[in-house]
N, C-alpha and C positions, 0 to 999 in steps of 0.2 A: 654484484649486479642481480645473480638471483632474488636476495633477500630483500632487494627495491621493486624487482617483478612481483612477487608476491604479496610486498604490502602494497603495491598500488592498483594492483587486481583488486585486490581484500579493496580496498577502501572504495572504488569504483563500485563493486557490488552491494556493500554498506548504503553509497547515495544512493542505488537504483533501490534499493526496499527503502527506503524514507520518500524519494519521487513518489514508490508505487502508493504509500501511506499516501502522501498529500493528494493523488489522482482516485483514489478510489472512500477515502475518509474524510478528505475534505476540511482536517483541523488542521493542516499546517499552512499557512501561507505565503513561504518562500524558502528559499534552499540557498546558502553560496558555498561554493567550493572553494577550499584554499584561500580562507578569507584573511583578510588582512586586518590583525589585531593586536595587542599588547601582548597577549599570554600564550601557550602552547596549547591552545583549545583553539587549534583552527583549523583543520580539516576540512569540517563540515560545522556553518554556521545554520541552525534554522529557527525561521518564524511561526511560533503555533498563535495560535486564538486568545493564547494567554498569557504566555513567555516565551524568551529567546532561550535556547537552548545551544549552546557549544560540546564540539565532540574531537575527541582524540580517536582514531583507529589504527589496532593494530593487529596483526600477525604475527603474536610471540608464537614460540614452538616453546619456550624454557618458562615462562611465569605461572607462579601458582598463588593462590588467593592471599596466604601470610607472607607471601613477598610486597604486598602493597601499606602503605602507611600515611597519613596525611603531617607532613611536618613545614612550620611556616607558609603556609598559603601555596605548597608545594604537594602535588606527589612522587613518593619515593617510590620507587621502582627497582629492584634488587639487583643488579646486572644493567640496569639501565640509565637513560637518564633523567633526571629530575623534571616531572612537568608542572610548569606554572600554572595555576586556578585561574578563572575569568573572575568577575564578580556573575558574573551569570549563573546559570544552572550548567554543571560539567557534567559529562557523559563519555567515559570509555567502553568502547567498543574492541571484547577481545575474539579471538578468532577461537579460543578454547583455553576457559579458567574454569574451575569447579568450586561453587559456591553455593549456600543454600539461601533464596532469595528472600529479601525481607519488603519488598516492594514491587509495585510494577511502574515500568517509564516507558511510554507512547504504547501501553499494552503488552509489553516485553518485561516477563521474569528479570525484575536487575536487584543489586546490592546497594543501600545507601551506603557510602562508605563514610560521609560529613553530611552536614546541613545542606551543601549545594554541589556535595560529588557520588555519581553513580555508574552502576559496571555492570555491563549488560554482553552476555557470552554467545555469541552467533557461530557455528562454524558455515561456512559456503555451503553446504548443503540441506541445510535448518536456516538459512535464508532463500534457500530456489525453493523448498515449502511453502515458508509462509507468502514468497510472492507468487507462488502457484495458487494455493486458497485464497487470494486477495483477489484474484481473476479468475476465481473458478468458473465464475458463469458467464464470462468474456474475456476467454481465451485471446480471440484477435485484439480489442483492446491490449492486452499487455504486448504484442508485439508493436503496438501504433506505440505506445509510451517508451519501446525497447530503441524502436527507430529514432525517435525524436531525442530520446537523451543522448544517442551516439552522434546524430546533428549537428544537437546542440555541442559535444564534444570537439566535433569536429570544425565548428567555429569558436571554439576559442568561448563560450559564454557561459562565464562561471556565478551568475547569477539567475536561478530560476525562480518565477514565478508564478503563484495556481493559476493565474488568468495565461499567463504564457502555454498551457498546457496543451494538444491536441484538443479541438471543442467535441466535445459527445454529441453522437448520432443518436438524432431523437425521431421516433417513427411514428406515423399519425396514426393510432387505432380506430378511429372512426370511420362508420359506413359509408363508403360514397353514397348509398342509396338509404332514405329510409326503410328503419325495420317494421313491418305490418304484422300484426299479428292477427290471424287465421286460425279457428280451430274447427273441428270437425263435427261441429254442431251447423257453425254457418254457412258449410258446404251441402248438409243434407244430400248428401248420398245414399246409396241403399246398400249395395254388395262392392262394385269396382269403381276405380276413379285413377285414370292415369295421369299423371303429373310430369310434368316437361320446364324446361328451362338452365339458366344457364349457370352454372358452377357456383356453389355460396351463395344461394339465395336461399337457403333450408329446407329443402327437398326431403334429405335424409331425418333434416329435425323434425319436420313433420311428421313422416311415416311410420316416424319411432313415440312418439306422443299419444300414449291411449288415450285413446276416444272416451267420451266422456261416460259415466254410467249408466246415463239416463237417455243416450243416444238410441 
């Protein structure tokens, strides 16, 4: 029981950085959970802008990198058991393998290990990073995306997609009021001139605008 605690922690936190990807990157265009498929690539199914990609996650404590091997459309797995290939693009996801990588997949250090299998080594706290930089500059955002994927959990809806998302708060920058520009030639003043009015209308920008040379 423990050791089902923990990989389904682990694979939970797995989908939330692939959410966080599709909400903040905007190449993936669907997520399914526990997809229903022919091969042992079903975890996590996702849709990018260019292929489908299938994923295995797991929480070995015992796997190291020459215990993996690709035999008949299989991987072997040394203490483990045999997982079947998609025809898709395959991606395992380990909690801690040491490898020196020869590629990157969705921006993440991984291993080609075949033509269409690759191994990408995340532990839980090298994924709450990179979903902390992923919203570094909107913080609250990632708790709106934290909420909605636990929602969505908690209905039951193992298929997400980017239009499905929380929609982004967009804030109008524009002046309610037109901006006039004033400079201190066609005030023609002499020595003082007091200035009055009501908050962000440029009071300070003014004041701080050297006059001109020839004033």
């Amino acid at each position: 029981m423990k050791n089902a605690f923990s990989g389904y922690s682990y694979q939970k936190q797995v989908t939330f950085l692939l959410l966080s990807l599709m909400d903040v990157e905007r190449n993936i265009s669907k997520i399914e959970i526990e997809a229903k498929t022919t091969d042992n690539f079903d975890d996590l199914v996702i849709t990018t802008n260019s292929e489908v990609i299938q994923f295995q996650i797991k929480d070995f404590e015992d796997i190291k990198f020459n215990d993996l091997k690709i035999q008949e459309n299989k991987v072997i797995m040394k203490g483990h058991k045999p997982l079947e290939l998609s025809s898709k693009q395959n991606i395992i996801f380990f909690k801690n393998i040491s490898f020196k990588s020869n590629e990157e997949t969705l921006n993440f250090p991984s291993y080609k290990l075949a033509n269409n299998v690759s191994i990408i080594s995340l532990s839980r706290t090298q994924i709450d990073k990179k979903i902390d930089d992923l919203y570094l500059n909107n913080p609250r955002r990632k708790n709106e995306i934290d909420s909605f994927f636990n929602t969505t959990l908690d209905k039951r809806i193992w298929e997400i997609s980017r239009e499905s998302l929380p929609q982004l708060k967009v804030f109008i920058t524009e002046l309610q009021e037109e901006s006039v520009t004033i400079s201190h030639k066609l005030l023609k003043f002499d020595k003082l001139l007091l200035i009055e009015g009501k908050p962000g209308i440029g009071k300070s920008h003014f004041v701080n605008t050297p006059a001109p040379a020839s004033l």
